[in-house]
C-alpha positions as CSV (number, residue, x, y, z in Angstrom):
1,X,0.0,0.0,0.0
2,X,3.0,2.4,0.6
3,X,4.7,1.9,-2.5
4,X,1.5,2.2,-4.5
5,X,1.0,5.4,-2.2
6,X,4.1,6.5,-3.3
7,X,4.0,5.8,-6.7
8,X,1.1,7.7,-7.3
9,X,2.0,10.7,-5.4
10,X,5.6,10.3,-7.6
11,X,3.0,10.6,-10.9
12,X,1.5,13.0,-9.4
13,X,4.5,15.3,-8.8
14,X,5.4,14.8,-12.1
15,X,2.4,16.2,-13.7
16,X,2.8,19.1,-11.5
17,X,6.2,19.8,-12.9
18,X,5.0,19.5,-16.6
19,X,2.2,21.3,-16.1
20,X,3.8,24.5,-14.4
21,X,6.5,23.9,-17.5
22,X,3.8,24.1,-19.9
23,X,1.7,26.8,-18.6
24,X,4.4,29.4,-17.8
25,X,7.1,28.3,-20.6
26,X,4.8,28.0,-23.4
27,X,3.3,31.4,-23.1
28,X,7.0,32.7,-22.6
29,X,7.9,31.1,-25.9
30,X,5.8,32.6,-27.8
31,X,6.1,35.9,-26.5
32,X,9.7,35.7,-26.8
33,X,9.5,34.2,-30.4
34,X,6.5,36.8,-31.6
35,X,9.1,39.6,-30.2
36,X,11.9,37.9,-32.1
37,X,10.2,37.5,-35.3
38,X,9.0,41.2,-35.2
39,X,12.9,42.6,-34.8
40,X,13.5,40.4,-37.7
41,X,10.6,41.7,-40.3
42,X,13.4,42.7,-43.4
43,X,13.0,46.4,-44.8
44,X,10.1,47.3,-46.6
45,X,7.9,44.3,-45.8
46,X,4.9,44.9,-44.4
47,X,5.0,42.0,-41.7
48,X,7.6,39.4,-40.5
49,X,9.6,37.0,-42.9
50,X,8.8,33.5,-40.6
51,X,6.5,33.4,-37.5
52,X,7.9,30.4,-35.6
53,X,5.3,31.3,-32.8
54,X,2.6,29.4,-34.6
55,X,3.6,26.4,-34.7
56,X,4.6,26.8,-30.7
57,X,0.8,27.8,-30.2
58,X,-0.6,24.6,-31.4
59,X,2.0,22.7,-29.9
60,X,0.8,24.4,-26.3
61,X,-2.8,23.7,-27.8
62,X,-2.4,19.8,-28.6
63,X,-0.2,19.4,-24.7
64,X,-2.9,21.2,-23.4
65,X,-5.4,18.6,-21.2
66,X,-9.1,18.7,-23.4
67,X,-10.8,20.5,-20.3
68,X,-8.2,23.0,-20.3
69,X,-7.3,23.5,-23.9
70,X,-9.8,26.7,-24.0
71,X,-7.4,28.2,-21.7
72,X,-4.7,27.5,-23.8
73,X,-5.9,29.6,-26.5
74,X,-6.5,32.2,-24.3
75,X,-3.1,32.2,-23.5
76,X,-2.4,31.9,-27.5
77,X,-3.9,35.3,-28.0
78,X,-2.5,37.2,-25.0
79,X,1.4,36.2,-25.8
80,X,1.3,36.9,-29.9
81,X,-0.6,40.0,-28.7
82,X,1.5,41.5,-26.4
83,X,4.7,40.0,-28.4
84,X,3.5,42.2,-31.2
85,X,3.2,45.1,-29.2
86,X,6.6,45.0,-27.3
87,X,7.7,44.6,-30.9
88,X,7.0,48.1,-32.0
89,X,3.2,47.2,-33.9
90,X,0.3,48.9,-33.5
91,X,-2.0,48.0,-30.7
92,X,-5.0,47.7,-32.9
93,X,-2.8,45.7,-35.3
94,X,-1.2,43.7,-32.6
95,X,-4.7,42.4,-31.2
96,X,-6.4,41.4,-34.1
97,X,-2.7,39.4,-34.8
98,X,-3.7,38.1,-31.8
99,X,-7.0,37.1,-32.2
100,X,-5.8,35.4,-35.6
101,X,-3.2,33.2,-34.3
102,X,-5.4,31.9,-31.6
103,X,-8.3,31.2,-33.9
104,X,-5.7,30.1,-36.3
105,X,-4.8,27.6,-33.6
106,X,-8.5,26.4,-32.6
107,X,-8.9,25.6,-36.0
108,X,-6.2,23.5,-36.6
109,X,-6.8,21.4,-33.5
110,X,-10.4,21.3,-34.2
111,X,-9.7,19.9,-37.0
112,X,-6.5,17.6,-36.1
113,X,-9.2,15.9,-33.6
114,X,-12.3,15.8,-35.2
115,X,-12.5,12.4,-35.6
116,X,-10.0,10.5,-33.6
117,X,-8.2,11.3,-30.2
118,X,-4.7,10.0,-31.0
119,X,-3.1,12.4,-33.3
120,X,0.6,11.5,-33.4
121,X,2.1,10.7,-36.5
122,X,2.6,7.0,-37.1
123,X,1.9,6.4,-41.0
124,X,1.6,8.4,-43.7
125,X,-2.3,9.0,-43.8
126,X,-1.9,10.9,-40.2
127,X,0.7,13.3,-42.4
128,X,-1.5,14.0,-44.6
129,X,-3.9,14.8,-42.1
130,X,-1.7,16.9,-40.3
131,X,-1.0,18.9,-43.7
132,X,-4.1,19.5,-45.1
133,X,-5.4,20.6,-41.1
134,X,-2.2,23.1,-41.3
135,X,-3.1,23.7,-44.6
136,X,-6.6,25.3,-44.2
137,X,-5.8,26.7,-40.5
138,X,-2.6,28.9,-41.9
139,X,-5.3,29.5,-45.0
140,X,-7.9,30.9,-42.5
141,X,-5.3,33.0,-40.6
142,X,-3.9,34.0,-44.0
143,X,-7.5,35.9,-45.0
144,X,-7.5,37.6,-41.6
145,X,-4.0,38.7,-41.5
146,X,-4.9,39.9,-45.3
147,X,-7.7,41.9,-44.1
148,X,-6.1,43.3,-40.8
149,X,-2.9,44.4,-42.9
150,X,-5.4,46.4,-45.6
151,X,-7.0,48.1,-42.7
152,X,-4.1,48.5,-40.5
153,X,-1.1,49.7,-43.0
154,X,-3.0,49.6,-46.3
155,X,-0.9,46.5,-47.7
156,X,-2.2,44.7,-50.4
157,X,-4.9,41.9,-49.6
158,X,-3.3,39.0,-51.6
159,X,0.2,39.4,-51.3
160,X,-0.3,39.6,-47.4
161,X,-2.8,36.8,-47.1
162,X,0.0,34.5,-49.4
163,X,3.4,35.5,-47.4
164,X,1.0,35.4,-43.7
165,X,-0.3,32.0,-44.4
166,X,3.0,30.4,-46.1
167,X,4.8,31.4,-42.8
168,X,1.9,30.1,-40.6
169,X,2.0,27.0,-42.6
170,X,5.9,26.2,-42.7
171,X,5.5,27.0,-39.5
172,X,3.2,24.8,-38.0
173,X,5.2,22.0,-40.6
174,X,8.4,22.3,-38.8
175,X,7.4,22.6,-35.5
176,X,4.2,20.7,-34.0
177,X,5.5,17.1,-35.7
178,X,8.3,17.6,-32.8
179,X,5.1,16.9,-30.4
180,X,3.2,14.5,-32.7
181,X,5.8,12.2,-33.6
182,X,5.3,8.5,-31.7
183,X,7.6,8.1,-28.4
184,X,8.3,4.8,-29.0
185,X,11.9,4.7,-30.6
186,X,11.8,2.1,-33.8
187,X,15.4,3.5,-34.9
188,X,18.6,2.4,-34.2
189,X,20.6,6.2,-33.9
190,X,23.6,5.5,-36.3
191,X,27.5,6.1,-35.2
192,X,28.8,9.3,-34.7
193,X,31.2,9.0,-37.4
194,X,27.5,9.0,-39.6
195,X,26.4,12.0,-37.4
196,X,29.2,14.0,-37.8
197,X,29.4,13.3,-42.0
198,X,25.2,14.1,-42.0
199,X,26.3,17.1,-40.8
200,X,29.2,18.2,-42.2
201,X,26.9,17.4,-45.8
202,X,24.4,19.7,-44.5
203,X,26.6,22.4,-43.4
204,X,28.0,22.7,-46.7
205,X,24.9,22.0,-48.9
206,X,23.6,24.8,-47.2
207,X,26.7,27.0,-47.8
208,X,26.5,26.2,-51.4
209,X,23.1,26.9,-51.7
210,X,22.1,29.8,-50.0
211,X,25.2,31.4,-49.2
212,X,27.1,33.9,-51.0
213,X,29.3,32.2,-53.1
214,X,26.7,31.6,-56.4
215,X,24.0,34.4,-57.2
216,X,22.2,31.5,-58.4
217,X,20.0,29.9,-55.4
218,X,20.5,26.0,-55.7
219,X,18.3,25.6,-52.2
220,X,17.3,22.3,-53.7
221,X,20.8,20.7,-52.7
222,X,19.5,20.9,-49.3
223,X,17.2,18.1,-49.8
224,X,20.5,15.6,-50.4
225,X,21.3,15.6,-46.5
226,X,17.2,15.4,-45.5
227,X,17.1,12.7,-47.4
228,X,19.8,11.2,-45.4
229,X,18.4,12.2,-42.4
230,X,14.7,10.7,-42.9
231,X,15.9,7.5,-44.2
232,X,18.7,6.1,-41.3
233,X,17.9,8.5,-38.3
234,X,15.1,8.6,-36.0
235,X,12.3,10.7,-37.1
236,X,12.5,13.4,-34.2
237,X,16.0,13.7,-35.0
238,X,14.9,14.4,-39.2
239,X,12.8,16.9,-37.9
240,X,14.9,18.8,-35.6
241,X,17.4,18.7,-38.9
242,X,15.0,20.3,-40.8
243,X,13.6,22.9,-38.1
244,X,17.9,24.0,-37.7
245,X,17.7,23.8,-41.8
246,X,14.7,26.1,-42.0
247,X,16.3,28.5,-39.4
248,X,19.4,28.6,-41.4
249,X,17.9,29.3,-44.9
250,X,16.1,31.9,-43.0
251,X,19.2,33.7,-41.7
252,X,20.9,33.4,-45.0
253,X,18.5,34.9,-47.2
254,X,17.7,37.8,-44.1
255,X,21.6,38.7,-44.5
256,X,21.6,38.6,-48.3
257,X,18.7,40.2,-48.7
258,X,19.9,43.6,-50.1
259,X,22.2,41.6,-52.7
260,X,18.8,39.5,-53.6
261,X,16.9,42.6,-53.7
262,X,19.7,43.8,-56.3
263,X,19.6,41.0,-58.3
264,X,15.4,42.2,-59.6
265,X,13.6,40.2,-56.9
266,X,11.1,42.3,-55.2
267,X,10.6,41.9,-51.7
268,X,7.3,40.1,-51.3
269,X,8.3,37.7,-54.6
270,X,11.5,36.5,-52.1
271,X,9.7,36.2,-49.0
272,X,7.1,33.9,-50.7
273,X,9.8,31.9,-52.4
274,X,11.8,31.8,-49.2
275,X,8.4,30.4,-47.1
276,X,7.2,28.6,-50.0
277,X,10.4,26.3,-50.3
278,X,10.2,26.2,-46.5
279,X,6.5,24.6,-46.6
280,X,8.4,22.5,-49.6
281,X,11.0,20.5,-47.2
282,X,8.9,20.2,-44.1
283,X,6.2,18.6,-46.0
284,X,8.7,16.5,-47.0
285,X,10.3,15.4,-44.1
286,X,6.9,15.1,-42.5
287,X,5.9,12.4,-44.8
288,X,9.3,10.5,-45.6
289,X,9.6,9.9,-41.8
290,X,6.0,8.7,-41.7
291,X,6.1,6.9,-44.3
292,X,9.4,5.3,-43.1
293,X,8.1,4.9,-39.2
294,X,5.0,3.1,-40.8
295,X,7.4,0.6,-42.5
296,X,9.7,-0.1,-39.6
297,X,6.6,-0.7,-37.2
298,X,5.0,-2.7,-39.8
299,X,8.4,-4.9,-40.4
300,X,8.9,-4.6,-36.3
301,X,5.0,-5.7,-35.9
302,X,5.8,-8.8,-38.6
303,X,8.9,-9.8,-36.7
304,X,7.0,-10.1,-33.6
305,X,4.6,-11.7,-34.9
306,X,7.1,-14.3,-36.2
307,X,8.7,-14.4,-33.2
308,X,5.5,-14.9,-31.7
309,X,4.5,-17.9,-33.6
310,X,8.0,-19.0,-33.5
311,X,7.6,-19.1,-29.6
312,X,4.0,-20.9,-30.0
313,X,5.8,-23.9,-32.3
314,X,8.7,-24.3,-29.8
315,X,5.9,-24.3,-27.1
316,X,3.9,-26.8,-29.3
317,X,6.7,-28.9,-29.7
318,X,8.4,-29.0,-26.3
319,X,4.2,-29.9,-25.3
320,X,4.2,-32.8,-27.6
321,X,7.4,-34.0,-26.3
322,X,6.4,-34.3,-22.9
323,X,3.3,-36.0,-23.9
324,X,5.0,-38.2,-25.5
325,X,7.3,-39.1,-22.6
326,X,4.1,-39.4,-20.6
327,X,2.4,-41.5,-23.0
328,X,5.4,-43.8,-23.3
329,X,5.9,-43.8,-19.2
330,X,1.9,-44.7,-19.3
331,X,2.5,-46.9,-21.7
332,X,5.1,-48.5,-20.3
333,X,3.7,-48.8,-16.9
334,X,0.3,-50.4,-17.9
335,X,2.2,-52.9,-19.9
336,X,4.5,-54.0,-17.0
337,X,1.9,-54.1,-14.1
338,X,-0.6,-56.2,-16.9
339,X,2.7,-58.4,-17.1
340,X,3.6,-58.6,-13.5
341,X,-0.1,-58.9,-12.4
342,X,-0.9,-62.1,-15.3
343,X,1.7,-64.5,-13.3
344,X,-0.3,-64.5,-10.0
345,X,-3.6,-64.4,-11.4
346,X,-3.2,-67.1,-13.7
347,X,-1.5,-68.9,-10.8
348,X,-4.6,-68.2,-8.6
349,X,-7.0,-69.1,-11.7
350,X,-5.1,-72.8,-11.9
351,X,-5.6,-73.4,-8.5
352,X,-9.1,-72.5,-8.0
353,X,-10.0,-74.9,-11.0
354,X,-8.3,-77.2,-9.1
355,X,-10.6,-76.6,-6.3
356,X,-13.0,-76.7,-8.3
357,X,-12.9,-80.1,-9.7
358,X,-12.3,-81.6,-6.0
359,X,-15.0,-83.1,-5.0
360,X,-13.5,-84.0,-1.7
361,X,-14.3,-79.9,-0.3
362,X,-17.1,-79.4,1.8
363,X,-20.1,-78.0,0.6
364,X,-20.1,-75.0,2.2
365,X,-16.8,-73.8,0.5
366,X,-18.3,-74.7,-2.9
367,X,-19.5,-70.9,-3.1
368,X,-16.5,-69.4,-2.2
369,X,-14.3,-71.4,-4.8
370,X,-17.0,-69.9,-7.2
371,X,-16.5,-66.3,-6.0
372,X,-12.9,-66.6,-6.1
373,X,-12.8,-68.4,-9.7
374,X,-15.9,-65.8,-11.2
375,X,-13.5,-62.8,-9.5
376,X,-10.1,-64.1,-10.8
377,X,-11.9,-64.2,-14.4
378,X,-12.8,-60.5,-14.0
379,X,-9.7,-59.5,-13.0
380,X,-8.0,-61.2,-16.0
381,X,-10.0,-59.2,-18.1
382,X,-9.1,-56.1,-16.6
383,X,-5.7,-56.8,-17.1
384,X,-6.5,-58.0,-20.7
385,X,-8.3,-54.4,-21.0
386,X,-4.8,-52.6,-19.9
387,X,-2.3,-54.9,-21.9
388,X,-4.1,-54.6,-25.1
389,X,-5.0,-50.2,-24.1
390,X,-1.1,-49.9,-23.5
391,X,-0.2,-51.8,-27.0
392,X,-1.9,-49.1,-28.9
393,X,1.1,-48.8,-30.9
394,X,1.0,-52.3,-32.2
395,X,1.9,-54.0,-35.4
396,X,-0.7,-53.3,-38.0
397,X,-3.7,-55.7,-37.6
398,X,-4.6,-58.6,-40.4
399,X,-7.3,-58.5,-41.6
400,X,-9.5,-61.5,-43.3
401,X,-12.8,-61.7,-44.6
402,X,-15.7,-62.8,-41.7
403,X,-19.2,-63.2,-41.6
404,X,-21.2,-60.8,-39.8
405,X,-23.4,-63.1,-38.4
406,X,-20.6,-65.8,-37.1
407,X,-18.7,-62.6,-35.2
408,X,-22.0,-61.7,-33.5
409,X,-22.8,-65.4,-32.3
410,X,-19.2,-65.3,-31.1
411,X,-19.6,-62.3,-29.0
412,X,-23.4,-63.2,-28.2
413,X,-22.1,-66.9,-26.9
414,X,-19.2,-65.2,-24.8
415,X,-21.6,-63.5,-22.8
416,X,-24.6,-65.5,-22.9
417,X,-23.3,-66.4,-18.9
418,X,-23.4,-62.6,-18.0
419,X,-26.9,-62.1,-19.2
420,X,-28.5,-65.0,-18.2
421,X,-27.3,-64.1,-14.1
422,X,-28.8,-60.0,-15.0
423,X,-32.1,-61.5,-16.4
424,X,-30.9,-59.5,-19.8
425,X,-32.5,-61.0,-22.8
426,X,-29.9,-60.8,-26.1
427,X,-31.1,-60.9,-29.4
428,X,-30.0,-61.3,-32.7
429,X,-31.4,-59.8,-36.5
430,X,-31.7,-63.6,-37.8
431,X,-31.6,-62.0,-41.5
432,X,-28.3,-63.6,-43.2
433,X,-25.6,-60.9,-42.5
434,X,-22.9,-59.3,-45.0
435,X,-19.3,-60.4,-44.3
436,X,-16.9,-58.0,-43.2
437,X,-12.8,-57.3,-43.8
438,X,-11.3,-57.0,-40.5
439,X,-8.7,-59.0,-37.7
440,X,-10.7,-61.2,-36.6
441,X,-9.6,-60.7,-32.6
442,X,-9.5,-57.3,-32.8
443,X,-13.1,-57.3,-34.3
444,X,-14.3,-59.6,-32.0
445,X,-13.0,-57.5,-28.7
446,X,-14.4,-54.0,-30.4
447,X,-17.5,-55.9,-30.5
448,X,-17.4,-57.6,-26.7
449,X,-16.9,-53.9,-25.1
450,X,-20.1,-53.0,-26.6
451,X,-22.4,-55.7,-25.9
452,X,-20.4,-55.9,-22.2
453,X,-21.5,-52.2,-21.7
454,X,-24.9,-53.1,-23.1
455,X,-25.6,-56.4,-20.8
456,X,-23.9,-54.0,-17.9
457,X,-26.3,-51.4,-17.9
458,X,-29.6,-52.9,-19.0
459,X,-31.8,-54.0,-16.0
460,X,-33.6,-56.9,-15.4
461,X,-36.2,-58.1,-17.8
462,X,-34.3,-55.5,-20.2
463,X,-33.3,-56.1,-23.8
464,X,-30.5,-56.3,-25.8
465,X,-30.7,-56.4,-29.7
466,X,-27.7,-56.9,-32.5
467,X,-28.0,-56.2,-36.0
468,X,-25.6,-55.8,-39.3
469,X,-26.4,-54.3,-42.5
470,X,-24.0,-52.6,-45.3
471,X,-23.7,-49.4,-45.9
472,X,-22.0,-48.5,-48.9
473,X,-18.7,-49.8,-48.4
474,X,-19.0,-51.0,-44.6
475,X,-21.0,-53.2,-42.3
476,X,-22.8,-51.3,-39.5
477,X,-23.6,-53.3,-36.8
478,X,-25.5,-51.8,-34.0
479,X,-26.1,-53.0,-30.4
480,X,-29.0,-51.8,-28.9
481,X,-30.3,-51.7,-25.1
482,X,-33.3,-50.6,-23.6
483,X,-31.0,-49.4,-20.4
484,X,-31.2,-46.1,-19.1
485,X,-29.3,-43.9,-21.4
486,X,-26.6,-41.6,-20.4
487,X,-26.7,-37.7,-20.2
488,X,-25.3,-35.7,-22.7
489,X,-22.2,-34.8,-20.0
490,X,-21.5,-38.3,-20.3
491,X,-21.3,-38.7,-24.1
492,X,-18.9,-36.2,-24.5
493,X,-16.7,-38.0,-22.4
494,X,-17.7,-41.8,-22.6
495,X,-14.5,-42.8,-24.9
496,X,-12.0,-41.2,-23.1
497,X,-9.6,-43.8,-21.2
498,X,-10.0,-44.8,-17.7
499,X,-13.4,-42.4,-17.3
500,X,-16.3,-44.1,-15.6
501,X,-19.8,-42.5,-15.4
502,X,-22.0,-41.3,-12.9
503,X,-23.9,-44.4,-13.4
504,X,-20.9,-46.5,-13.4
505,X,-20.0,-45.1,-9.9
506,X,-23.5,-44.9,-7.7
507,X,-24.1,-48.3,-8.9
508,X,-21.0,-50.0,-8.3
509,X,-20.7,-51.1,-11.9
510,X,-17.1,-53.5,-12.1
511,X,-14.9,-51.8,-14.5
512,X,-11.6,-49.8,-15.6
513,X,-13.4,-47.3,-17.9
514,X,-11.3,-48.8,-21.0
515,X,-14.0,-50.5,-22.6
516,X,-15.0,-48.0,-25.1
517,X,-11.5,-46.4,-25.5
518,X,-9.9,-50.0,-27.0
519,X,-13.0,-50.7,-28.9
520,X,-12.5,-47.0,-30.8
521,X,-8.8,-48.2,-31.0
522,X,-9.4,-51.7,-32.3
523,X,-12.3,-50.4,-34.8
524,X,-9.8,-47.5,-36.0
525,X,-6.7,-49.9,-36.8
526,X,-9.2,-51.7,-38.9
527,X,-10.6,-48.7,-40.9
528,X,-13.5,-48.4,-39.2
529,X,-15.5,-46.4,-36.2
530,X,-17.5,-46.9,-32.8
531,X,-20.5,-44.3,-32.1
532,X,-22.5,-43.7,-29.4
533,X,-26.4,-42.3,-29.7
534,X,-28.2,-42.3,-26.4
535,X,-30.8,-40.4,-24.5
536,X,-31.7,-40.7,-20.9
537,X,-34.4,-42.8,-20.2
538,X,-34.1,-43.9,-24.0
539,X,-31.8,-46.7,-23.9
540,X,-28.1,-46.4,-25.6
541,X,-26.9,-47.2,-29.4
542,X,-24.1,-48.4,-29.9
543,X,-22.5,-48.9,-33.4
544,X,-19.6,-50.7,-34.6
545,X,-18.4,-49.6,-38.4
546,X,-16.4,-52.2,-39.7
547,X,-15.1,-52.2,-43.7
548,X,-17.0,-54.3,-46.3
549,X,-15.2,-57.5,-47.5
550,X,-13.9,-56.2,-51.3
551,X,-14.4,-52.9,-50.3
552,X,-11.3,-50.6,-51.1
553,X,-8.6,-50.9,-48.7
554,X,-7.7,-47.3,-46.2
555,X,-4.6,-46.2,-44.5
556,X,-5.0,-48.0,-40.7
557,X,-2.2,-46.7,-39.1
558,X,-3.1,-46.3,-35.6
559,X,-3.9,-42.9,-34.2
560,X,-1.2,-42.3,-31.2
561,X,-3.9,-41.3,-29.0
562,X,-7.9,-42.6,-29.3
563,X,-9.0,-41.3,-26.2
564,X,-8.2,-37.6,-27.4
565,X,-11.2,-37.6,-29.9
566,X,-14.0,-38.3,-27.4
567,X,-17.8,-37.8,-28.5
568,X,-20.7,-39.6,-27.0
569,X,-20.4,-43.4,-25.7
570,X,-21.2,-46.0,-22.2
571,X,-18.8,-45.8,-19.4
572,X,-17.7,-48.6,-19.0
C-alpha cells in the first residue's frame, strides 16, 4: 500500500512539474519568439519573414489537457498579442494578430481531432492529415491577416494573405510534428562518425546553396542531407534537422537580402519563395519519416509476430514432447503391471479350478471357490483391457474376410453367462448378414466392449438387440439396449480412457473405464469407427463400423492417442 502510495504521489508530482512547464514556458515562448520574429521583419515588408510562434501555439494547444485547452488559446492570444506590441506594432494591429493566431490555432486542432483522439504521426495517412489541417488553418489566418494588414497599413490583400499563411504553414510544418511524432523509438541512432558526416553534408549543402558564393540559389541541394536524415535517423531527429535547416535558410537569405533585392527580386516575390520552399521540405520530411516509421513498425510488428508464432511452435513442440514421454511412461507402466499382475492371477486361476474339480471340499466352500474363480476371471480381463490399451502402438492388424453373423454369435455366446445371471435377454437380427474385412480378434473385442457395456447397464427383464447391414462400403452393426441412457455430460466423455460414469460409480458397476477407448482403437486400426447415440431414459446405441469384405482398402495406421477424440459413448 506504501509503495503504490508512493507511486502515485511520484505521478503526481510529475504532472505538477509538466504542467507548471507548460503553462508558464509556453506562453514565454511565444512571447519571446513573436518579439523575435518582429525585430526580424526585413525592410520594406509589411510584416515578418517567418512566425515560428505558430507552430509553438498549437504545440501548447495539442499538450494542453481537453478541459483546459480553452485556456490554452487564451493564453495563445494574449502572448502573440503583447509579443506584437513590445515589438513596436500597432495596438490595434497587434490584437487582431492576436485574435488570428489563436483562432488560427482552434482551427487547426479542431480539425486535427475531429474524428479520432490519437493524433501522433505513425503512418503516412496521419501526415497528410496533419498537412491539409495546417493547410486550411494557416489559410484561415492568412485571409485575416490579409484583411487586418489592408486596414491597418493599407498592404495589399493578396500578397499579405499569401506570405501570412505560407509562414503560418511552414511554421506549424516544422514545429508541432516535434510533439506529434510516436515516443516509441523504432530507430537504431547510427555512429557518430554518420552523425558528424550528416552534418558536415548539410553544413555545406547549405553553404553552397544559399550562401554567397553563387548568385544562383541552388536551395534544392538541401534536400540531399534530408534525405539522409529521414531514411537512417530517427524521425525526431529528421525533424529537428529540418527545423535547424529552416532556421538557417532563413538567416541566410535575411543577411543577403539587399544583394537579392539587387539581383530584380522584389521583396514580397522573395519572402514567398523563401516560405514557400520552406513549406516545400517540411512537407517532405513530414511524410518521408512517416512513411518510413510506418514501415519499420510494420516490419517490427511482422517480426513479432514471427517471433510470436515462432515461440507458439517451440511451445507446441516442447508440449508434444512431454506428452509423448508421458504416454510412453503410461504406456510402459500399464504394460509391465498387466505383465507382472498375469503370473499370479493365472496362478490363482489354476488353482481355483483345481478346487474346483475336488469333490473331496465341503459343501459350504463350494460358493467361495466360485467367488474366487468368477472374481479371478474379472480380474483377467481387466488386465487384458490394460495390456491390449497400453499396445496401442501395435503391429498393424490382419485383416481376413468374416461373416457378420458368425462374429455376432461369437460375441453373443461369450456373454450369454453374464446375461442369463442379470435377467438380460440378447437378441440377434436372424436376417443372413454381409461379411466384413477385418482381424478377426480385434473385431471380435471391439465388439465384446459394446455388448459388455450393453448387458452391464440394462436392467432386469431388459433387452438387448444386435444387428448388421451394409452401408456402402461398410457393415454397421448396431447393439441396442433398452438401459437407461446416459446424459449428454457423459457422451462427451464416454471414450476417453480410464473415465467411468455417474452411473458406473452410484451403482457399483465393475470396470476400468477402457471399454470403449480399445473398442474405438481396435475399430480404427481396422478402418472403421464406434458411435454412441443415447438419450436418458431412451436406452443407448451403440455402433460398430467395420469395412465391407472387397471394399477398397484405407490407410490404418493407428492414431497415437484414441482417447483424445472423445464424442458420446457408455462408461464402462
Amino acid at each position: 500500500m506504501k509503495a503504490r502510495a508512493a507511486d502515485r504521489s511520484s505521478r503526481a508530482e510529475t504532472s505538477r512539474r509538466r504542467g507548471i512547464v507548460l503553462w508558464t514556458g509556453g506562453p514565454a515562448l511565444i512571447l519571446a519568439l513573436s518579439v523575435g520574429s518582429v525585430a526580424f521583419t526585413p525592410a520594406h515588408m509589411p510584416i515578418a519573414l517567418w512566425w515560428p510562434a505558430a507552430g509553438v501555439s498549437t504545440c501548447l494547444a495539442l499538450l494542453a489537457p481537453a478541459r483546459h485547452r480553452p485556456w490554452a488559446l487564451v493564453a495563445v492570444f494574449a502572448a502573440t498579442s503583447l509579443g506584437s506590441l513590445v515589438g513596436g506594432r500597432d495596438p490595434a494591429q497587434a490584437i487582431a494578430l492576436g485574435a488570428a493566431n489563436a483562432l488560427e490555432a482552434a482551427i487547426f486542432i479542431a480539425l486535427l481531432l475531429r474524428t479520432r483522439t490519437d493524433v501522433r504521426l505513425h503512418t503516412a495517412a496521419d501526415s497528410l492529415r496533419f498537412a491539409v489541417s495546417a493547410l486550411i488553418a494557416s489559410t484561415a489566418f492568412g485571409l485575416l491577416a490579409g484583411a487586418i494588414g489592408s486596414v491597418t497599413v493599407h498592404s495589399a490583400f493578396g500578397a499579405m494573405a499569401l506570405l501570412t499563411a505560407g509562414s503560418h504553414l511552414s511554421a506549424i510544418l516544422l514545429i508541432t510534428p516535434l510533439v506529434l511524432l510516436p515516443r516509441r523509438r523504432i530507430v537504431t541512432v547510427p555512429g557518430a562518425g554518420e552523425i558528424a558526416a550528416q552534418i558536415a553534408v548539410t553544413i555545406a549543402t547549405l553553404a553552397i546553396g544559399f550562401g554567397f558564393f553563387f548568385e544562383l540559389r541552388l536551395g534544392f541541394l538541401v534536400f540531399l542531407p534530408l534525405i539522409w536524415a529521414t531514411q537512417r535517423f530517427p524521425p525526431r531527429f529528421a525533424h529537428v534537422e529540418t527545423l535547424l535547416i529552416a532556421i538557417a535558410i532563413l538567416t541566410l537569405t535575411r543577411l543577403a537580402w539587399p544583394s537579392r533585392l539587387g539581383t530584380g527580386l522584389e521583396s514580397i516575390e522573395l519572402a514567398t519563395s523563401t516560405v514557400g520552399f520552406l513549406c516545400t521540405i517540411a512537407i517532405f520530411t513530414v511524410a518521408t519519416a512517416a512513411e518510413r516509421t510506418a514501415s519499420l513498425a510494420n516490419s517490427r510488428r511482422a517480426l513479432e509476430a514471427a517471433n510470436a508464432r515462432a515461440e507458439a511452435a517451440r511451445a507446441t513442440t516442447e508440449t508434444l514432447r512431454v506428452r509423448y514421454d508421458l504416454e510412453r511412461q503410461r504406456e510402459d507402466f500399464l504394460s509391465t503391471t498387466s505383465h507382472e499382475l498375469r503370473t499370479p492371477v493365472t496362478i490363482i486361476a489354476g488353482y481355483t479350478d483345481l478346487l474346483r474339480e475336488n469333490d473331496d471340499l465341503p459343501a459350504e466352500t463350494q460358493p467361495w471357490v466360485q467367488a474366487i474363480h468368477r472374481n479371478t476371471g474379472r480380474l483377467a480381463g481387466m488386465l487384458d483391457d490394460l495390456l491390449a490399451f497400453s499396445r496401442s502402438q501395435a503391429s498393424p492388424p490382419v485383416g481376413v474376410d468374416i461373416p457378420a453373423s458368425t462374429l455376432i454369435a461369437a460375441v453373443v455366446d461369450l456373454h450369454a453367462g453374464d446375461a442369463k445371471r442379470r435377467s438380460v435377454s440378447v437378441t440377434i437380427d436372424q436376417t443372413p448378414g454381409p461379411t466384413l474385412h477385418a482381424d478377426p480378434i480385434h473385431a471380435k473385442r471391439a465388439l465384446s466392449s459394446l455388448v459388455s457395456n450393453a448387458i452391464k447397464f440394462t436392467p432386469p427383464q431388459g433387452r438387448v438387440h444386435l444387428t448388421a447391414v451394409a452401408v456402402a462400403d461398410d457393415i454397421m452393426i448396431t447393439v441396442a439396449d433398452s438401459g437407461p441412457g446416459m446424459a449428454d455430460e457423459t457422451l462427451l466423455q464416454a471414450f476417453e480412457p480410464f473415465y467411468r460414469g455417474e452411473q458406473s460409480e452410484t451403482r457399483a458397476m465393475p470396470g476400468t473405464g477402457l471399454g470403449l477407448a480399445i473398442a474405438r482403437m481396435l475399430a480404427r486400426r481396422n478402418g472403421g469407427e464406434v458411435t454412441i447415440v443415447s438419450h436418458p431414459g431412451q436406452g443407448t446405441r451403440a455402433t460398430l463400423l467395420l469395412r465391407r469384405a472387397g471394399a477398397p482398402a484405407l490407410d490404418t495406421t493407428p492414431t497415437p492417442a484414441p482417447a483424445d477424440d472423445a464424442t458420446t459413448g457408455d462408461p464402462s
